[in-house]
N, C-alpha and C positions, 0 to 999 in steps of 0.2 A: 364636843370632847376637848377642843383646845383649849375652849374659854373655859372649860374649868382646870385646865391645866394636866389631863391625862397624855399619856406616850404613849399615842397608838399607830397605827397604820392600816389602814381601808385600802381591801381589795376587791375591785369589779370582775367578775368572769364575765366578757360578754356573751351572751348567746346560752348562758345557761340558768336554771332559775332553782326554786325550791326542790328541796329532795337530789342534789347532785350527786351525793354517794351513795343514791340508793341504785345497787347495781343489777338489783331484779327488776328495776323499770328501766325499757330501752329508753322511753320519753323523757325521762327527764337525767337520765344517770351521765357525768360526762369525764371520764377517764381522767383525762391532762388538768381538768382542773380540781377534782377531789385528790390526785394527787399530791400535787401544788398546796391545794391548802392544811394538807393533813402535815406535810412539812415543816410549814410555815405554822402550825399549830405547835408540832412538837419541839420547833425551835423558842417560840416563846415561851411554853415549859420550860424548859431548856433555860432558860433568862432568868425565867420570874421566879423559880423553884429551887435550882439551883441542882435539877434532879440528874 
């Protein structure tokens, strides 16, 4: 992503994997960070959209 010159920002949840806001599986669903990145989603809307 750098080297083609995109502005991004990479986030790691540790400890959590595929499927994290899925809140009908205890297995893999994980609160604090589906929060966090639904956030952090609608903040970069927010950026790019202008919405």
């Amino acid at each position: 992503m750098r080297a083609a010159g995109v502005d991004f920002e990479a986030v790691v949840y540790p400890g959590t994997g595929h499927a994290l806001f899925n809140d009908t599986n205890r297995y893999t669903y994980n609160g604090d960070a589906a929060a966090d990145s639904w956030a952090r989603t609608l903040a970069f809307l927010e950026r790019s959209l202008g919405a």
